[in-house]
Residue frames relative to the residue before (quaternion, step in Angstrom):
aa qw qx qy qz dx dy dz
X 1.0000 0.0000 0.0000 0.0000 0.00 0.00 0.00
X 0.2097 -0.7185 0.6205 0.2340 3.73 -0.47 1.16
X 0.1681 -0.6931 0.6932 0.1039 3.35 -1.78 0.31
X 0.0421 -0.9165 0.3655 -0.1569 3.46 1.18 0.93
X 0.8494 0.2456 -0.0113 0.4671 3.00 1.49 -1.71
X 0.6802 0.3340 -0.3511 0.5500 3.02 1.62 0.76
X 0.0016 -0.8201 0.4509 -0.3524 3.11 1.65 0.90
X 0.2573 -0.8137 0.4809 0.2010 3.32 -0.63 1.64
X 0.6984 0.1815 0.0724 0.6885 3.79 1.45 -0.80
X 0.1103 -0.8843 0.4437 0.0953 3.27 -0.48 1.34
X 0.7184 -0.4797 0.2152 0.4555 3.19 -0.86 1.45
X 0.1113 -0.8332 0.5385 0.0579 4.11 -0.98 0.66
X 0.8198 -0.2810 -0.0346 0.4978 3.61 -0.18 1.34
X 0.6976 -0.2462 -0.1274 0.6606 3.76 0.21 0.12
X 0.3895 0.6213 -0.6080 0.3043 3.97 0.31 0.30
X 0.2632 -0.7494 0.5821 0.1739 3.28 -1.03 1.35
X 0.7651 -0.3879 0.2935 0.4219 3.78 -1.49 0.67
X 0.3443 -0.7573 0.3974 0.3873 3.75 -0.50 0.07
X 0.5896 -0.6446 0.4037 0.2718 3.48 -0.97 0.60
X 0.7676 -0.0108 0.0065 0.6409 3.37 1.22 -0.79
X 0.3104 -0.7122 0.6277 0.0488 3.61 -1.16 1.12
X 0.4217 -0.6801 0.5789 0.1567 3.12 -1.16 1.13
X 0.8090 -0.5000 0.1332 0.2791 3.38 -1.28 1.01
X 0.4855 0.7026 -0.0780 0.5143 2.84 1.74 -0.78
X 0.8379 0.2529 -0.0753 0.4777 3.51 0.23 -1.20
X 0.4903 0.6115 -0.3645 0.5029 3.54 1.80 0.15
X 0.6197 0.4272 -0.2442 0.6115 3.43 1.20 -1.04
X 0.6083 0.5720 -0.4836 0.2624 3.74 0.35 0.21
X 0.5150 0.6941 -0.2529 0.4348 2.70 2.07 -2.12
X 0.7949 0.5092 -0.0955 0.3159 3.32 0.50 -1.99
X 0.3185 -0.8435 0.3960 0.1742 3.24 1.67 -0.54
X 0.4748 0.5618 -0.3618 0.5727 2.98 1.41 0.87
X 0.7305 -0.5440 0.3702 0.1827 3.68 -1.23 0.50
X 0.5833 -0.6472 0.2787 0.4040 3.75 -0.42 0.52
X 0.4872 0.6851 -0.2233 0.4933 3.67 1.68 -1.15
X 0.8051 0.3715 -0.1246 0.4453 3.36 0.54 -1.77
X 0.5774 0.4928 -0.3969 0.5159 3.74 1.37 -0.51
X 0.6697 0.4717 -0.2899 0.4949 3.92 1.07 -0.59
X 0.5627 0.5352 -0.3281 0.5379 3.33 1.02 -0.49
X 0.6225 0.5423 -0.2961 0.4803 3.88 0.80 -0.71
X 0.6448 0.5306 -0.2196 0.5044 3.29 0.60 -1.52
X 0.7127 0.2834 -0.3179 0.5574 4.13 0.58 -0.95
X 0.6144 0.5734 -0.4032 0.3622 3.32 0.34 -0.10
X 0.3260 -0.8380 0.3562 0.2544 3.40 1.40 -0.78
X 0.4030 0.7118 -0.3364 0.4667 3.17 2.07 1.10
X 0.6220 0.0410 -0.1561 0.7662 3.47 1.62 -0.06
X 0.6097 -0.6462 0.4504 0.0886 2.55 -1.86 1.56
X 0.1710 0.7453 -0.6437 -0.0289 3.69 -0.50 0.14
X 0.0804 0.6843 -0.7044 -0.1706 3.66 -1.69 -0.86
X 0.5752 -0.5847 0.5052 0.2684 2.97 -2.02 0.73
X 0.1668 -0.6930 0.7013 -0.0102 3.45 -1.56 0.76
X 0.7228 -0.1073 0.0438 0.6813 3.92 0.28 1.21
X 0.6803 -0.5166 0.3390 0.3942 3.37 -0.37 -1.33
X 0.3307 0.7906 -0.2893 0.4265 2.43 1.63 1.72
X 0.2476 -0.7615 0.5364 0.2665 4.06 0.29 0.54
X 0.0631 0.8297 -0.5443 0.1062 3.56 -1.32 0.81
X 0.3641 -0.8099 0.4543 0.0706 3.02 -0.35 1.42
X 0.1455 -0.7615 0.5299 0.3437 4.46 0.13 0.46
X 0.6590 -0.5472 0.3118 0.4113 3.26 -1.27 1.82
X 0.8155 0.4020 -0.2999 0.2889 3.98 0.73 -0.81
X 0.3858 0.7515 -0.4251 0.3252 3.33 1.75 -0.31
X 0.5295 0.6163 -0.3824 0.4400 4.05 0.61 -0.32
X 0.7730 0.3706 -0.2166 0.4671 3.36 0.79 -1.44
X 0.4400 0.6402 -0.4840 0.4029 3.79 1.34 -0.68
X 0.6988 0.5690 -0.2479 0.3555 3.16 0.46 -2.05
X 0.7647 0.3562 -0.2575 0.4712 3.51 0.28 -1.24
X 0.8576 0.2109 -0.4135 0.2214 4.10 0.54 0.22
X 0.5570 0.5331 -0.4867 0.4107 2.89 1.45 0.89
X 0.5602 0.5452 -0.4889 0.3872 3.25 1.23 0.58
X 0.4341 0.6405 -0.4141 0.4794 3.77 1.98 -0.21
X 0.5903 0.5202 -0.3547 0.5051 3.56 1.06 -1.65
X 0.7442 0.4060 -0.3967 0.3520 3.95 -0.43 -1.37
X 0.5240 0.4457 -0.4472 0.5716 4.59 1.20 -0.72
X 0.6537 0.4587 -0.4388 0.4119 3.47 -0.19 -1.09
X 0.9215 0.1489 -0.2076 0.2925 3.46 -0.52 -1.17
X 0.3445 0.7034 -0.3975 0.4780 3.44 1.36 1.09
């Protein structure tokens, strides 16, 4: 599943796309605030994990989030 278009930083001359996105650059993709992207994450509605003592968001975990929230309207 590409996330291209909700790509927080797009890939720059041979830099490849990033694999994980800091809290920060998830809530950009997602258009959605820093609170509300942290509020997801405890909630266990976007995926993240820790890396030292680092939060991290997987580069595809935005796009998960956003079609099973299309699927959950749809089949309502």
């Amino acid at each position: 599943m590409s996330i291209t278009h909700l790509d927080a930083r797009p890939a720059q001359g041979n830099d490849p796309a990033p694999v994980l996105l800091t809290v920060e650059e998830a809530a950009r993709c997602l258009r959605v605030g820093r609170t509300t992207c942290f509020a997801l994450i405890r909630r266990g509605e976007l995926e993240s994990l820790m890396i030292g003592g680092l939060r991290r968001v997987p580069a595809d975990a935005p796009t998960v989030y956003l079609a099973r929230r299309r699927a959950e309207r749809h089949a309502a």
